[in-house]
N, C-alpha and C positions, 0 to 999 in steps of 0.2 A: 569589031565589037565596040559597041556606045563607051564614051570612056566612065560612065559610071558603072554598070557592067563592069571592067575592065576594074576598078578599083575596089569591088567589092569581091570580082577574084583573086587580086592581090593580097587583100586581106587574110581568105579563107585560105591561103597558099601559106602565109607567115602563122596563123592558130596552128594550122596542119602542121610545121616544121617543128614547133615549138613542142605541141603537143609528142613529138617521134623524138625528142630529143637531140634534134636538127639545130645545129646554132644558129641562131639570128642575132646579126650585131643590133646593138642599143645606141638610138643616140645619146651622145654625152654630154651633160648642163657644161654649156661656156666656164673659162676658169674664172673665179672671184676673184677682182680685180684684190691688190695689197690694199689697207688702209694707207690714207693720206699722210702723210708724217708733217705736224707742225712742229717743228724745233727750235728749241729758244736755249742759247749759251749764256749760263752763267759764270761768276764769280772771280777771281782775284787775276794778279799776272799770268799766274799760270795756266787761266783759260783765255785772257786777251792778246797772249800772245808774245809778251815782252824778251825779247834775246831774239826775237826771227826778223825783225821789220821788214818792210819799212811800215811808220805806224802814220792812223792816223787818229785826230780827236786827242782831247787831254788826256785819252783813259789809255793811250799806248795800244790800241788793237792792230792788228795785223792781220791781214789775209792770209797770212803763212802759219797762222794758227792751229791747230788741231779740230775747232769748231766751222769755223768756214772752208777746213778743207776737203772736211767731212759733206758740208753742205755740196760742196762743187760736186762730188762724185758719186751722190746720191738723190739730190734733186728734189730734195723736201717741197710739199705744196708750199712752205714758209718757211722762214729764217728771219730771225731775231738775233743779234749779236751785241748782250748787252753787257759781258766780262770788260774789266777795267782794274788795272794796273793800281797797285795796292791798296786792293777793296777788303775790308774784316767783316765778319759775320752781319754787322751793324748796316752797313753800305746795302749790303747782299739785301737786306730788308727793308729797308728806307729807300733806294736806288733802287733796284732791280727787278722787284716782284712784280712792277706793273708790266713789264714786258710778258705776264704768263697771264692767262683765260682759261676757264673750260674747255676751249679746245685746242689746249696744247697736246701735245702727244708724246714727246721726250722733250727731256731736260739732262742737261748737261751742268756740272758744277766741279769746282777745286777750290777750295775754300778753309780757314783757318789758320796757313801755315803765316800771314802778319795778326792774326788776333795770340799767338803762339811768340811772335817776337823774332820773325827769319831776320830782321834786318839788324835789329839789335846782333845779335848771335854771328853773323857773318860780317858784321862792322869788328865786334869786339876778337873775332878770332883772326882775322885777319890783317888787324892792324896791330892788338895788342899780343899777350907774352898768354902762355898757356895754361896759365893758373884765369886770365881772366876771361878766355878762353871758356874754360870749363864751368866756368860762373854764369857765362851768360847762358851757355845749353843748361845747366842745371835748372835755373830762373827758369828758361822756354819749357822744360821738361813738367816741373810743376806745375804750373800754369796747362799744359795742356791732358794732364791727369786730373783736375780739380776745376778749372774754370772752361776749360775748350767743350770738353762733353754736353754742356748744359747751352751751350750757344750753339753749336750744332745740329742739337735738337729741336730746337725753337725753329734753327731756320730752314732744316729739311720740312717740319711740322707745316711752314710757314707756305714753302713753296707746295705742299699738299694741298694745303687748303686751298689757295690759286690754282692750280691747276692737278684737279683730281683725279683726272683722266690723262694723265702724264706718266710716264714710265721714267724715270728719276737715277740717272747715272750720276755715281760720285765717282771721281778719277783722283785717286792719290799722287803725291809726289814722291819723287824718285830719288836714291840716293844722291847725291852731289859731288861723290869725289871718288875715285877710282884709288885703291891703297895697293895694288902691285908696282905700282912704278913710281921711281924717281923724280918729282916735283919741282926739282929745279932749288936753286939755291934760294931765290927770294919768296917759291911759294910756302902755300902750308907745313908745316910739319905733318909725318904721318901722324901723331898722338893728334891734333889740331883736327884733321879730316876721321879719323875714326871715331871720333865723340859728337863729331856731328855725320854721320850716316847713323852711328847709334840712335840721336835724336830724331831722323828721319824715318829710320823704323820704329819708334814710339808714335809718333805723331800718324803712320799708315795703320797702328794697330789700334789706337782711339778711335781714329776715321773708319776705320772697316766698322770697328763694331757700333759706331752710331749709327751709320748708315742701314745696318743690317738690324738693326733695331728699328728703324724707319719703313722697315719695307722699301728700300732700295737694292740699285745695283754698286757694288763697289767693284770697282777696278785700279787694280795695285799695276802701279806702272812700272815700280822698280826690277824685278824681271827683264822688262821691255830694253830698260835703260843701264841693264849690268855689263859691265867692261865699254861704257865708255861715257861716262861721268868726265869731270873735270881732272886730268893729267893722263886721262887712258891718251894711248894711240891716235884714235880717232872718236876724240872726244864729241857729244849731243850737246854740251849745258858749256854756257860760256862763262873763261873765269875773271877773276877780277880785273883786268886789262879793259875790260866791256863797258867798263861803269854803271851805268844803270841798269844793264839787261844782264851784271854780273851774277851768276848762279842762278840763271836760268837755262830752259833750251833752247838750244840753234834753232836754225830752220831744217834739219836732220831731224832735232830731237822730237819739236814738234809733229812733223811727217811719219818718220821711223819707231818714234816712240811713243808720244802721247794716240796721235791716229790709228795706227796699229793697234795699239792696247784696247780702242774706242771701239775698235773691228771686230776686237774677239767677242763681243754682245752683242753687235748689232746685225751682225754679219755681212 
């Protein structure tokens, strides 16, 4: 049979089956490919990476970060890594915002906890006696009920407006000190470590709700980083011994804790 013939019986073969309630398979449309992901890392040490190194540039980044290691395992059309080691809401907007465009896609950020006074607070507790101690978290504490909310919002507002088309993760910080075990003679007191994770939990509960005010995502790390803070077992966050990268995270914390937490959203 002429093969036109021959394909106009095929036809009338597939109406006739269909019409008898005879299955015929369908082709199926190709899968849609994923959108592209352009991702750009903002904000302070705790997105540059500082306690993992080894770093590079004046801003302390590190490849063992949470944001570049997210990069490696996911393959973004783009990466921008533009967090830096004690940047305040201020930096985040005068620095940073050029790295974002309309066709950004995610953003990453951790931000506030030096417009909040972390250095003051863990200088003063750790060097001084527990009244001044509780002075310096008090100071931090108000400060981030009255003044942190309104810089916040400016600079979620800010990185909106740069890139509209971004989907906008804020990553909290994690407690800092692990209160079941014994610290050692020369570390903290327990009163000393519990009035600063109390602080740390004020300053995740500011941050969630600005962010959720923003139309962001908020991701509470602490969870991620419970029982092993500074003096747990096998401690994520390095403590004073570290000096500059002190009361941050390892290169665990970053991996195990911050990335993981990043995971639960992004999938």
């Amino acid at each position: 049979m002429p093969l036109r013939p021959l394909a106009r019986a095929a036809l009338a073969l597939a109406v006739t089956l269909g019409a008898t309630g005879v299955g015929v398979v369908a082709a199926t449309a190709p899968a849609q490919a994923a959108p592209a992901v352009h991702y750009v890392a903002l904000g302070d040490s705790f997105s540059s990476g500082v306690g993992a190194g080894p770093y590079e540039t004046t801003c302390l980044r590190s490849d063992r970060s949470y944001a570049p290691l997210w990069a490696a395992a996911n393959s973004p059309a783009s990466f921008r890594f533009v967090a830096c080691g004690g940047a305040v809401t201020d930096d985040v907007l005068d620095d940073q915002l050029s790295a974002l465009d309309a066709g950004t896609t995610m953003v990453t950020i951790t931000i506030g906890g030096n417009d909040a006074g972390f250095v003051d607070v863990v200088l003063n507790c750790r060097l001084g006696g527990e009244s001044a101690c509780a002075s310096a978290v008090d100071r931090a504490e108000r400060y981030a009920t009255t003044e942190l909310p309104g810089r916040l919002d400016a600079t979620y507002a800010a990185i909106r407006q740069r890139a509209p088309n971004a989907q906008l993760i804020v990553l909290g910080y994690p407690r800092l000190f692990d209160e079941t075990r014994y610290c050692g003679l020369f570390s903290m007191s327990l009163t000393k470590r519990s009035i600063i994770n109390d602080a740390a939990d004020l300053l995740a509960d500011v941050t969630a709700a600005r962010a959720s005010a923003a139309g962001a995502t908020f991701v509470d790390t602490r969870g991620q980083f419970a029982g092993h803070g500074v003096c747990a077992g096998s401690p994520w966050i390095n403590d004073f011994s570290a000096l500059i990268a002190a009361y941050h995270p390892n290169a665990a914390g970053y991996r195990d804790g911050y990335l993981a937490a990043l995971n639960t959203v992004t999938g």
